[in-house]
N, C-alpha and C positions, 0 to 999 in steps of 0.2 A: 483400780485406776493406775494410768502411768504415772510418765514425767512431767516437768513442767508444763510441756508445746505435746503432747500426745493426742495425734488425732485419732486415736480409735477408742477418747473416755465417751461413754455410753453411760448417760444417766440411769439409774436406780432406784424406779418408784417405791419405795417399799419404809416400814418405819412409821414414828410417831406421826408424820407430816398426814400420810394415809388414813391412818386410824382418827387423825383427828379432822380431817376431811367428811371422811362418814358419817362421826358425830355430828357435825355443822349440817348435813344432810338433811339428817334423821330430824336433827331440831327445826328446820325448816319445814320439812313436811307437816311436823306434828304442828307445827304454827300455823301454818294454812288449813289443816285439817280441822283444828280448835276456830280459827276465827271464823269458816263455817256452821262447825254448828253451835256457836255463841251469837249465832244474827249479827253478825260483821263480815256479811259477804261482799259489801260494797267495797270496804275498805282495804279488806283482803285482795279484790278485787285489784283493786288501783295499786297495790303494794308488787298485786305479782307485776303489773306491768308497769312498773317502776322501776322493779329489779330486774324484768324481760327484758327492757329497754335498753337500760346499764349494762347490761353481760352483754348485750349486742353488740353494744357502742365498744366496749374494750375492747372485744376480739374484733371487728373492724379494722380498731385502731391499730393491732397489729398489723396486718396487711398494707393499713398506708403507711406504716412505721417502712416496711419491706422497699416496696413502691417507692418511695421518697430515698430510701438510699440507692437504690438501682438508677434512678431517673438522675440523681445526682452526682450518679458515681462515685457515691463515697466510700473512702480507705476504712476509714476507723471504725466503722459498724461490721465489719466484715464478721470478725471473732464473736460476736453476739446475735450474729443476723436467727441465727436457730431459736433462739424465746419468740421476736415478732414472730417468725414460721408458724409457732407450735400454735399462738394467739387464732393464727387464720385456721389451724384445721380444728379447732373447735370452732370458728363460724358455724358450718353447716348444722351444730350441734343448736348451741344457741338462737340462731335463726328459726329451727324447728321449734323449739320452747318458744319464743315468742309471738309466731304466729298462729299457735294452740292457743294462749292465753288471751288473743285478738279477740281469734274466731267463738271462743268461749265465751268471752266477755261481748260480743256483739249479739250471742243468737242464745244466751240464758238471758232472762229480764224479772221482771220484777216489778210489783205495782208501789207506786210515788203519789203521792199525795201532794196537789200542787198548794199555792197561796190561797186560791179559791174554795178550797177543801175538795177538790176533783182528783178522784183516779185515774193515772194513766198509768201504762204498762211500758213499758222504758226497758229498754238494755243496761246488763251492769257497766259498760265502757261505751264511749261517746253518745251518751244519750243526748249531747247536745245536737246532735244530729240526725241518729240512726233509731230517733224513735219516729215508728212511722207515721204518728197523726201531726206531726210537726209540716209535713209536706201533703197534707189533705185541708181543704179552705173549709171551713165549718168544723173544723173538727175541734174547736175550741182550745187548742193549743197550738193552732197553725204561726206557722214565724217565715213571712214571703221571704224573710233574707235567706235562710236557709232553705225555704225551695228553691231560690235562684241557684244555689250552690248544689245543687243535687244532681246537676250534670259530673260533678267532680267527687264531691262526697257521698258515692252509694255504693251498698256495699261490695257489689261486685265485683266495680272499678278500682274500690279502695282496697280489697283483699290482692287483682291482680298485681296491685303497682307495688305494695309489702314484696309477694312470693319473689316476683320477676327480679326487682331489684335484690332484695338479701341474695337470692340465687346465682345473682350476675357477680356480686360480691365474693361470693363465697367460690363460685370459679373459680376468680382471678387468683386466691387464695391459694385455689389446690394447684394451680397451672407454674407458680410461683415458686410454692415447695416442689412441684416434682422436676422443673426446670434445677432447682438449686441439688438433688438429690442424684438428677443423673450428671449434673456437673462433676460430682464425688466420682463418678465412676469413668468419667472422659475426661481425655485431657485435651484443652483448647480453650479456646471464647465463642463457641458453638452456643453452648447452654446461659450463659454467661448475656450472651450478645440478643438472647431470646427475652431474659427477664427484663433488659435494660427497655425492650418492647413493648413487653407485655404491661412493663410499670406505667411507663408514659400514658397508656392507652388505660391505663385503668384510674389515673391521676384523675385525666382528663372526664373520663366517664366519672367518678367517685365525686368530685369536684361541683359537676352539675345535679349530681342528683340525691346526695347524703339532704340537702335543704328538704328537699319533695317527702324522703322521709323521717325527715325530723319534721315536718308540716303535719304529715299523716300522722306519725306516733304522738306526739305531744300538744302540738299546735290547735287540732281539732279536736281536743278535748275543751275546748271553749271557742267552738265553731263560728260564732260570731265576732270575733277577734283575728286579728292579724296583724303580722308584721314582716317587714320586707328583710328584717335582721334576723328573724327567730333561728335562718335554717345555718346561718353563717356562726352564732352563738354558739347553737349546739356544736355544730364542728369544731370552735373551740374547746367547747368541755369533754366532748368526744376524744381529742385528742390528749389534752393534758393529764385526764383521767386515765388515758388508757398507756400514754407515759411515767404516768406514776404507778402503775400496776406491774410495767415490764423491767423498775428500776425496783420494786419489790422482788419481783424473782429471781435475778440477776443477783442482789444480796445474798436471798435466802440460798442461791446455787453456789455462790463464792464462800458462804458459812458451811455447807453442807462437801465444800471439800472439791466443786466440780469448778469447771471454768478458772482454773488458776491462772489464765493469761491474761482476764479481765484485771487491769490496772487503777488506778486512782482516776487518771486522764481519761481512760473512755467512761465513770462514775461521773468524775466532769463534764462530759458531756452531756450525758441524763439529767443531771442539774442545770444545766446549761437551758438545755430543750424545756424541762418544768416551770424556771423561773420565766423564760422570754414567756412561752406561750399562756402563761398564767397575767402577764402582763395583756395579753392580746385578749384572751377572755374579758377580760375588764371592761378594756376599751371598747367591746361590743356590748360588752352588758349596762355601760354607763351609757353609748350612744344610743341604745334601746329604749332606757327609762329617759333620756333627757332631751332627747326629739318626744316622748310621748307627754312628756310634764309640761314640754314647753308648750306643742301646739294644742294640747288640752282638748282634743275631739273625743266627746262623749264614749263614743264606742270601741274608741283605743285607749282611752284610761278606764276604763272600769277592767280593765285585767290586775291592772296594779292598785286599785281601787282594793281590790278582794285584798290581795298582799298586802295591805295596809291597815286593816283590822285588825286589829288588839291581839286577835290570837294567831296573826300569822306575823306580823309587826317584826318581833325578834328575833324571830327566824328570818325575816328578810336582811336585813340589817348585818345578822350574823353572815348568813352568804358570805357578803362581800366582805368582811374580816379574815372570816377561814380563806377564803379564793385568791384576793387580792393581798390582805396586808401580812398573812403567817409569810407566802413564800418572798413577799417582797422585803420583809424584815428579816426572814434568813436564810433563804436563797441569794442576796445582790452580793455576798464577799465570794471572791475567790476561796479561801480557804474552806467557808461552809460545804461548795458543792465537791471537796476534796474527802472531805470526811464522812465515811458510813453509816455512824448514826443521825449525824445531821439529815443525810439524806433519806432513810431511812424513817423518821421521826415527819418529816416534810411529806411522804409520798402518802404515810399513810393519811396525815393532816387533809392532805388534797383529797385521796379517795372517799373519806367522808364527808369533804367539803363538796362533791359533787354530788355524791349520794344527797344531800341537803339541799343544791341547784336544782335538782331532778324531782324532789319533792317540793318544793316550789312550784312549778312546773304542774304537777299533777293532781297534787290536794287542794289548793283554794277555790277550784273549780270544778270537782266532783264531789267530797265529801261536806265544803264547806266550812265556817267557822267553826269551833265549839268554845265550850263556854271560857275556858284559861286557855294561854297559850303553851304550858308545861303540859295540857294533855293531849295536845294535839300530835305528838310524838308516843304513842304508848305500846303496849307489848307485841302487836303487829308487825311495825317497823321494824326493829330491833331481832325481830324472829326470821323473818323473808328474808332480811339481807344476809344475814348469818348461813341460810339455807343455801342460799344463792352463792356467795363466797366460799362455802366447802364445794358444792356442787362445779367452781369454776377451777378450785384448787384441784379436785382430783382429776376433773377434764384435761386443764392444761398440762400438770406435771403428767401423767398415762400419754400424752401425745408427745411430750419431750423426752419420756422412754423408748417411744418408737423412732427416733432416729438412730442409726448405726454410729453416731460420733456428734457428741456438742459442737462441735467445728466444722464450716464447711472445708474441708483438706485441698480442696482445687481451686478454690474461689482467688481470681486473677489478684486482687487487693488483700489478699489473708496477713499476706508478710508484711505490707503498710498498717496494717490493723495490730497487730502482733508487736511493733516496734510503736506504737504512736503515743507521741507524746504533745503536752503543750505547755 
């Protein structure tokens, strides 16, 4: 490495970080591979696209991290813009895992045994929908609402609307970093004056359609349910999550020796972003349940219905503790979001506080109650996410190797970024 401001430090994947990456791997495999063949393929099931979900949502979250400083023109992200970047070019990666685990979970099934003691043969993932005697009359588990919805929820339409959108995402991703890459190599507001374009256009696109698929990934896993906030939620947890994720790396890059221009004041600001938008989660997740309690219609409370049994009870509850009351009790001082470990200790608070939001979201409604609510968390859980987190660690950090310098050296705002304070 250089001097302080050296534009040509070039990360260095190599080291404990790596070898511990692989470990977390390894132990996710073998976790998915055991909850197989121990007859927990349901759960398994629901776990990978839990955590398929979540690794989407982060690397997303980069790109609109990118997008939203472009669109704004803002100075002080300049010197960091390179972690969001690295976030979008594992999109396309993630993207693919998750539409495997769709297509997998839609077209393996499995016979269920209903209330009446009837077998049907069901998909491991949205069999509230995409089992086919649900939409044949006589077929003894016909449900007219959801034939009414089988213009929108079938599979062909529903696997287009996945590929199209991740894919249109994950352009915008690559069109973003090679706009910021050949900036490094020209000098002007050519490349510069391109991304401020391409951000706006992909806000805008992003904006409308991140709802459709948080409706598709989550939402229609209790297809007879709906809400007109669900897709606006997710975009918050989508985002907070995945600014707690970029404010993880950013540390671990300033301990590891790189990025020394990153200051206390742009840390401030990653705290800054956490605490408001963790505030705005809230507010949607409180106007979600409290339009649903108040107007009390049969078929929009029994989603929160399921969340309110004994075994899911604490877990809900808890949510909104970890989500709402950790960063509002130590994110609201000035000085907290000044300090490393605080923030540090906070991101990672949130990242499992969302992992927890997302299981919310996916267990009361496919695997259902069990009998305590201490098992409803068990060795599963705790293995896939593990997987999935070494798996995202060595993805992102291997993409923040491939750029020729942590800094973009041309970027019009570099030297307001470099000097910013508050």
């Amino acid at each position: 490495m250089k001097t302080h401001n050296s534009f040509d430090e070039q990360y260095q994947f190599t080291g404990k970080v790596k070898t511990w990456s692989l470990v977390a791997i390894v132990i996710g495999v073998i976790t998915i591979l055991a909850g197989f063949l121990t007859n927990n393929a349901e759960q398994t099931f629901d776990n990978l696209l839990l955590m398929g979900y979540y690794f989407t949502c982060v690397c997303a979250a980069g790109i609109m991290f990118c997008a939203i400083q472009y669109a704004a023109q803002a100075g002080w992200s300049a010197s960091l813009i390179r972690v969001p970047q690295a976030f979008g070019k594992v999109l396309p990666i993630a993207a693919l895992i998750f539409v495997i685990i769709v297509i997998s979970g839609l077209f393996i099934t499995h016979n269920v045994v209903d209330d009446a003691g009837k077998s049907h043969i069901t998909p491991y993932l949205y069999a509230g929908w995409a089992t086919h005697d649900l939409h044949v009359k006589g077929s003894g588990i016909y449900d007219s609402l959801i034939a009414g919805k089988e213009g929108f929820l079938n599979i062909p339409f529903f696997l287009t609307r996945m590929i199209v959108l991740l894919g249109c995402y994950s352009l915008f991703g690559w069109l973003l970093f090679k706009y910021s890459s050949n900036e490094d190599e020209v000098q002007g507001m050519k490349y510069y004056n391109k991304s401020f374009i391409i951000s706006c256009v992909f806000l805008v696109i992003f904006g409308f359609t991140i709802p459709v698929f948080a409706f598709d990934s989550m939402m229609s896993l209790e297809a007879r349910w709906f809400s007109t906030m669900f897709g606006w939620y997710n975009l918050a947890g989508l985002w907070v999550s995945g600014l707690s994720v970029m404010t993880l790396v950013i540390i671990y890059l300033r301990k590891a020796g790189y990025m020394s221009w990153i200051t206390v004041d742009h840390m401030h600001n990653m705290g800054l972003f956490m605490f408001a938008f963790s505030i705005f989660w809230t507010y949607l997740w409180f106007g979600q349940f409290l339009l649903t309690w108040y107007a009390n219609i049969p078929e929009e409370s029994a989603y929160f219905y399921r969340r309110w049994e004994p075994s899911f009870k604490p877990w809900f509850w808890l949510n909104i503790v970890i989500n709402f009351g950790a960063p509002l009790l130590i994110l609201m001082s000035r000085d907290s979001k000044r300090h490393i470990g605080t923030l540090k200790t906070i991101a990672i608070i949130l990242i499992i506080g969302h992992w927890l939001d997302y299981f919310q979201m996916v267990m009361p409604g496919t695997i259902g109650a069990k009998e305590h609510w201490y098992t409803e968390i068990g060795w599963i859980e705790p293995g896939v996410f593990i997987g999935f987190g070494g798996l995202f660690t060595f993805l992102l950090l291997n993409a923040l190797s491939k750029f020729k310098s942590l800094i973009p050296a041309k970027h019009p705002f570099l030297e307001e970024s470099l000097h910013h304070h508050i």
